[in-house]
C-alpha positions as CSV (number, residue, x, y, z in Angstrom):
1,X,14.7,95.6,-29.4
2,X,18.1,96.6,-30.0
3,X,19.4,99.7,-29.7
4,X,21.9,102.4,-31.2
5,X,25.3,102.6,-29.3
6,X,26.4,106.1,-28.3
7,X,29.3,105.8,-30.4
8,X,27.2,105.5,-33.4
9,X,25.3,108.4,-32.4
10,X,28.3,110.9,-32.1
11,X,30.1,109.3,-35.7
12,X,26.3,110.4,-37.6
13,X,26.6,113.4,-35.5
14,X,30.1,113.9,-37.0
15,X,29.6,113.2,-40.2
16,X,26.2,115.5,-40.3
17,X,28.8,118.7,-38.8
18,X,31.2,118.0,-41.8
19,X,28.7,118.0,-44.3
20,X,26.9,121.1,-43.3
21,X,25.7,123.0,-46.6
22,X,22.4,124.7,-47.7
23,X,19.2,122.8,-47.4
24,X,17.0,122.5,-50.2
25,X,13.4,122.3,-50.4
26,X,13.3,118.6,-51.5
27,X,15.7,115.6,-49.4
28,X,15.9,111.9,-50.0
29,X,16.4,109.6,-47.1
30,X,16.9,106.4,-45.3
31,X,15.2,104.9,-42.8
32,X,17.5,103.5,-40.5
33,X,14.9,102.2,-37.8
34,X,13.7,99.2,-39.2
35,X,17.3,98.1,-40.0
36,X,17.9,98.3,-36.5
37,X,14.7,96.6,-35.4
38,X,14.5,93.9,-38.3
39,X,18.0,93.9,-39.8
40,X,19.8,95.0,-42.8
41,X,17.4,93.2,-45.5
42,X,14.7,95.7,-44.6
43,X,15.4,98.8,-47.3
44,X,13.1,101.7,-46.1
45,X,13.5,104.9,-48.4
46,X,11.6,108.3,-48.0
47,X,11.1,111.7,-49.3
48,X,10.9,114.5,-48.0
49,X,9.8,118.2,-48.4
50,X,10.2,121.3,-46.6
51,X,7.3,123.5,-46.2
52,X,9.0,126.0,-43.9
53,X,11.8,126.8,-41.9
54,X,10.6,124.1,-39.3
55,X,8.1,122.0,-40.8
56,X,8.1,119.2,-43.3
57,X,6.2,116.3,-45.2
58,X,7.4,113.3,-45.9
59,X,6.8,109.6,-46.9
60,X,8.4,106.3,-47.0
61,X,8.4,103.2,-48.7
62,X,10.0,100.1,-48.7
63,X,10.5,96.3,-48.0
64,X,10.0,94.7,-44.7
65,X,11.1,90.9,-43.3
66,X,10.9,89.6,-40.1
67,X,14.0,88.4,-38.9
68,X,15.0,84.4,-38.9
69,X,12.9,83.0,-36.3
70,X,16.0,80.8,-34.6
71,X,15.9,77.3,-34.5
72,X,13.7,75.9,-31.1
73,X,12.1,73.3,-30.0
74,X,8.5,73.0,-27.9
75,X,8.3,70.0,-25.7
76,X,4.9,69.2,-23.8
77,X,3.6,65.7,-21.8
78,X,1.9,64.8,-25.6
79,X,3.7,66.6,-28.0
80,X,7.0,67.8,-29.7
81,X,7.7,70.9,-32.0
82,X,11.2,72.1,-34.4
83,X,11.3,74.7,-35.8
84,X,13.2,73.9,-38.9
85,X,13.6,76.8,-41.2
86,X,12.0,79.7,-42.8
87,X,10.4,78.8,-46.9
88,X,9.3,82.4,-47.6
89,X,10.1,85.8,-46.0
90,X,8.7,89.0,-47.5
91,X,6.7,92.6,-46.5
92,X,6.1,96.2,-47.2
93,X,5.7,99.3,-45.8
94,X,4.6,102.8,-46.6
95,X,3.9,105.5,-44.1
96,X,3.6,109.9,-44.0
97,X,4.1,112.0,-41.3
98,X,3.9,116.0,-40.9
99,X,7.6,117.2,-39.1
100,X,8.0,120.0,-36.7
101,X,11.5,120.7,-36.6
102,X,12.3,121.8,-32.8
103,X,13.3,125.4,-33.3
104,X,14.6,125.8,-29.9
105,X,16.6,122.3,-29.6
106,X,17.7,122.5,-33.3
107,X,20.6,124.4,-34.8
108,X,19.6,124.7,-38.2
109,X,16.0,124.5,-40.4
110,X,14.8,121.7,-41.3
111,X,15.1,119.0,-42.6
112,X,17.8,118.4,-40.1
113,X,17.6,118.0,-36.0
114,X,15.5,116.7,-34.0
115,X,11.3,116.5,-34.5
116,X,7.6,115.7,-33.7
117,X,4.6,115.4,-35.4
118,X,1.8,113.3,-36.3
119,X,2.3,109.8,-38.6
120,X,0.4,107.1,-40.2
121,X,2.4,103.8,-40.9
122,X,1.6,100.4,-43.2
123,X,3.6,97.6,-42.1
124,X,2.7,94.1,-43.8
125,X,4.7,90.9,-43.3
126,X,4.3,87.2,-44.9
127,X,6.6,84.5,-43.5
128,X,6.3,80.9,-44.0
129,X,8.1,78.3,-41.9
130,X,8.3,74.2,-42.1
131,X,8.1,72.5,-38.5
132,X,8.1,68.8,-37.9
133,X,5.6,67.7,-35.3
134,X,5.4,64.7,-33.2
135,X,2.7,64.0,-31.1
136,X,0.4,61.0,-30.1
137,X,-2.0,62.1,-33.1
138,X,0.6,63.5,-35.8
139,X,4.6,62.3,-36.8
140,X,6.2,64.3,-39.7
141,X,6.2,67.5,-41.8
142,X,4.0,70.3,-41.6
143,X,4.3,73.8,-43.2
144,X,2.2,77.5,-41.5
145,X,1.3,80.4,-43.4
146,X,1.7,83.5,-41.6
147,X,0.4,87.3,-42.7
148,X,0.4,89.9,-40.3
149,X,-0.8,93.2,-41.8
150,X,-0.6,96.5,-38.8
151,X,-2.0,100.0,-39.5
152,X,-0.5,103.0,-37.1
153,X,-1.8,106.2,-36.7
154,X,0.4,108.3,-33.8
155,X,3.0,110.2,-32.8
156,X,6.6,110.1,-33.3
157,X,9.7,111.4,-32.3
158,X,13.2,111.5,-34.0
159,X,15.9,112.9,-35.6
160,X,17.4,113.3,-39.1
161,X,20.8,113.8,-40.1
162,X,21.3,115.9,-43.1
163,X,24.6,114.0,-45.0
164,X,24.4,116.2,-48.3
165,X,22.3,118.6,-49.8
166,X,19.6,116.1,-51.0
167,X,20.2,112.4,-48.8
168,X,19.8,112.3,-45.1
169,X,19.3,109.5,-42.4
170,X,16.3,109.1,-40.4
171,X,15.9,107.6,-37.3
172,X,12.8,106.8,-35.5
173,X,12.8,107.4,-30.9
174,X,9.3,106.9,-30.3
175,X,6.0,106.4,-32.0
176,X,3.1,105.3,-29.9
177,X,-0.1,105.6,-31.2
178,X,-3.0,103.1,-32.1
179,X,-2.5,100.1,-34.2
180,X,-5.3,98.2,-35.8
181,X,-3.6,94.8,-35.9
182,X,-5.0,91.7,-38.3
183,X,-3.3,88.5,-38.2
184,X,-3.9,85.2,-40.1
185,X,-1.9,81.9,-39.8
186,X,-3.0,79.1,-42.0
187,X,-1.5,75.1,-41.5
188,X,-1.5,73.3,-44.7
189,X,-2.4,69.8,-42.9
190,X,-5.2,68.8,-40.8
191,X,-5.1,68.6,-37.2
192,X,-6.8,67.8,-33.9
193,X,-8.1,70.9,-31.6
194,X,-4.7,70.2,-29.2
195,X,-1.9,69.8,-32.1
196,X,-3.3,73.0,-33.6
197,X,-3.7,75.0,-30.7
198,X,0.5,73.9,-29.5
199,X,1.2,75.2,-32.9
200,X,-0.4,78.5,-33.1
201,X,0.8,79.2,-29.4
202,X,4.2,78.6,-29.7
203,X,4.4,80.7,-33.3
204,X,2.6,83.4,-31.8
205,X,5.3,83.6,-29.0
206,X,8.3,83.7,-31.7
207,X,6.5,86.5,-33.9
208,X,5.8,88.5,-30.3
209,X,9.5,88.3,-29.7
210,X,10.2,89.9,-33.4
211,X,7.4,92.8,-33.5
212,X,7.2,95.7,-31.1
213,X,4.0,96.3,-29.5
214,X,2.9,92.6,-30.9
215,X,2.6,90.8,-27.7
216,X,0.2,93.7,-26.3
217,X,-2.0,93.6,-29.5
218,X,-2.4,89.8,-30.1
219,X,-3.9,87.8,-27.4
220,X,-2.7,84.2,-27.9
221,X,-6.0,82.6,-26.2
222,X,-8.0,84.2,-28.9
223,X,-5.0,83.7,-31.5
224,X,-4.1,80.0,-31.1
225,X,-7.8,78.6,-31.4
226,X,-8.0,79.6,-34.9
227,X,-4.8,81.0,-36.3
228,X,-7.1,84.8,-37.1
229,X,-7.6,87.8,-35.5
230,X,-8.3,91.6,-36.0
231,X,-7.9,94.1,-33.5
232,X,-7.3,97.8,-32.6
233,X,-4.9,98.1,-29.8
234,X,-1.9,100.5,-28.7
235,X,0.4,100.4,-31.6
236,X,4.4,101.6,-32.5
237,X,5.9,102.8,-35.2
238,X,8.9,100.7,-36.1
């Protein structure tokens, strides 16, 4: 997962000192953790209001995409998989949380500084990719349909810098909690137990690589015999 530089860190820190003014009750704000995790396409927006000096409500919502699954290929004794490229990309997301503004690690009320508190997150995701396939029962084309819908309830951790009187920027430390996780992948051609199977293992792996906490949640024995599974495991918010 990639990670803010320190650089980065002092500049918001900066820019948050210069525009110190008086907080109102009511902030708009952007989510800059899924950016960070999924890239730039994913537009998270949130609103926020301020109950009391150190405590807040808030909730997002936006558009999610998984990033572009590179390129790869998957070579076995009996069979050959490409990746070729992605046909549809598209998501959402809506979560709340309840902010306790650290009084003692803070400077100033909230909305701004560091906090904790309690969330519940919505994070759905389609994708659909075209592979070509060549194997000693299949040669050519074949397209998979992937929805992967994950409900969070946890904790978080993070901190919000205040840029004006009504926009700030959120971003997003930690969130453990416990997902429930339901996953489907559909192939749009028929194929034998072993082609199928190679398929859903080797997508699995690419979507693990894209999702934090995925790889924990979706076992790919139980994934890759028939492309389904729902499960409540240990879940992030992202």
């Amino acid at each position: 997962m990639k990670t803010i530089t320190l650089k980065s860190f002092l500049f918001l820190c900066l820019i948050e000192t210069i525009s110190y003014g008086q907080e109102k009750k009511n902030t708009i704000r952007y989510n800059a953790t899924n950016p960070i995790i999924f890239g730039i396409e994913n537009v998270i927006i949130g609103y926020e209001r301020v109950l009391s000096n150190n405590q807040t409500f808030s909730v997002d919502v936006g558009f999610n995409q998984l990033p572009s699954l590179k390129p790869r290929s998957f070579t076995t004794e009996n069979a050959r998989l490409s990746l070729n490229n992605s046909k549809k990309n598209s998501g959402f997301h809506f979560s709340f949380d309840y902010r306790f503004y650290l009084k003692t690690e803070n400077k100033y009320n909230a909305p701004r500084g560091i906090y904790i508190g309690p969330y519940y997150s919505f994070n759905s995701f389609k994708k659909s990719n075209d592979w070509t396939l060549n194997s000693n029962n299949f040669n050519g084309n074949l397209d998979t349909d992937l929805k992967v819908d994950i409900h969070t309830l946890g904790i978080e951790m993070g901190y919000q810098f205040v840029i004006s009187d009504r926009f700030a920027i959120d971003i997003i430390f930690l969130g453990p909690g416990i997902g429930r996780y339901k996953v489907a992948a559909d192939l749009n051609t028929s194929l034998n137990l072993n082609d199928r199977e190679f398929i859903l293992e080797n997508l699995n792996d690419l979507i693990a690589k894209k999702i934090p906490g995925y790889n924990i949640a979706v076992g790919s024995e139980n994934f890759k015999t028939n492309g389904k599974l729902d499960t409540n495991k240990l879940g992030y918010r992202f």
